[in-house]
C-alpha positions in Angstrom: -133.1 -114.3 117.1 -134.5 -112.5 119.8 -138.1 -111.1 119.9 -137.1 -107.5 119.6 -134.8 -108.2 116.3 -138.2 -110.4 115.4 -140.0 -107.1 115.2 -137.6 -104.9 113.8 -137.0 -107.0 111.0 -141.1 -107.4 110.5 -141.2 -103.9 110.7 -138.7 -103.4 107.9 -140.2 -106.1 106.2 -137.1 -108.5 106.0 -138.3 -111.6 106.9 -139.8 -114.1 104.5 -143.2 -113.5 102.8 -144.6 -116.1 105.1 -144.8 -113.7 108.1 -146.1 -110.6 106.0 -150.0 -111.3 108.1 -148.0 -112.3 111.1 -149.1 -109.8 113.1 -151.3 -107.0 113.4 -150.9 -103.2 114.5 -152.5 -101.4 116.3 -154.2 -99.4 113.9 -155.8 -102.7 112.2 -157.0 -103.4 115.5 -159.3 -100.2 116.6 -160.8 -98.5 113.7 -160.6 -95.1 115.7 -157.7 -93.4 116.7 -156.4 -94.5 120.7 -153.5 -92.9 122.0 -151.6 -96.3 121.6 -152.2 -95.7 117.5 -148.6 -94.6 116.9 -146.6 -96.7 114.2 -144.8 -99.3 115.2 -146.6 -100.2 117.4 -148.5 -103.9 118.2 -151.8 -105.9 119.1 -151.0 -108.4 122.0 -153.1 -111.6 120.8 -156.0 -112.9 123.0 -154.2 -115.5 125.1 -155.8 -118.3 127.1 -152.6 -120.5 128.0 -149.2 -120.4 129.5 -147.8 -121.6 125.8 -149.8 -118.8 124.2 -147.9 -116.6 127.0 -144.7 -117.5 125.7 -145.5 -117.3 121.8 -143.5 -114.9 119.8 -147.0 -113.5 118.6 -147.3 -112.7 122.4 -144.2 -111.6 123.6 -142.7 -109.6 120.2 -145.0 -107.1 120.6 -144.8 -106.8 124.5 -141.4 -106.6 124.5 -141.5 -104.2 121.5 -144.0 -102.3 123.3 -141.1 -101.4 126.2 -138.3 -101.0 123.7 -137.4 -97.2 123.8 -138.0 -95.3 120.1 -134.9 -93.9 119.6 -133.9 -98.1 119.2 -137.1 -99.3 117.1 -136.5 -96.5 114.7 -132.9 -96.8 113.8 -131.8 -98.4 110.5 -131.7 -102.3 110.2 -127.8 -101.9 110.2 -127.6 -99.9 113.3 -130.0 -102.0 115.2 -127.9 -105.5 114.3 -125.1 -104.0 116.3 -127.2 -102.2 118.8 -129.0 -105.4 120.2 -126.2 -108.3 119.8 -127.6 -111.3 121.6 
């Protein structure tokens, strides 16, 4: 599964419970509106490693972050045969 299908399926909340706290928006992050408070959108983790680089915690939300909206708001059906990987 790539990164991007990752987040869309958090986002629609189809993945196990396990991942339910997996990762945190941005609003849960700043406790006053930023101009990057928009939903659907991510926190990028505090790294300190080359591992932590390439975590999916790291790189979901950074590649979600570039993913055009017209992609991360179409339905989990549409998406599945949008991004085939």
């Amino acid at each position: 599964m790539s990164a991007v299908k990752f987040i869309h399926s958090y986002e629609n909340n189809q993945l196990p419970p396990c991942f339910n706290q997996y990762l945190k928006s941005i609003q849960a992050v700043h406790k006053y509106t930023t101009g990057l408070a928009t939903p659907k959108k991510f926190s990028l983790p505090k790294v300190n490693s080359s591992q932590g680089h390439c975590s999916l915690k790291f790189i979901g939300p950074k590649v979600w972050s570039e993913t055009p909206d017209h992609i991360k708001f179409r339905s989990h059906f549409d998406f599945k045969h949008i991004h085939k990987s």
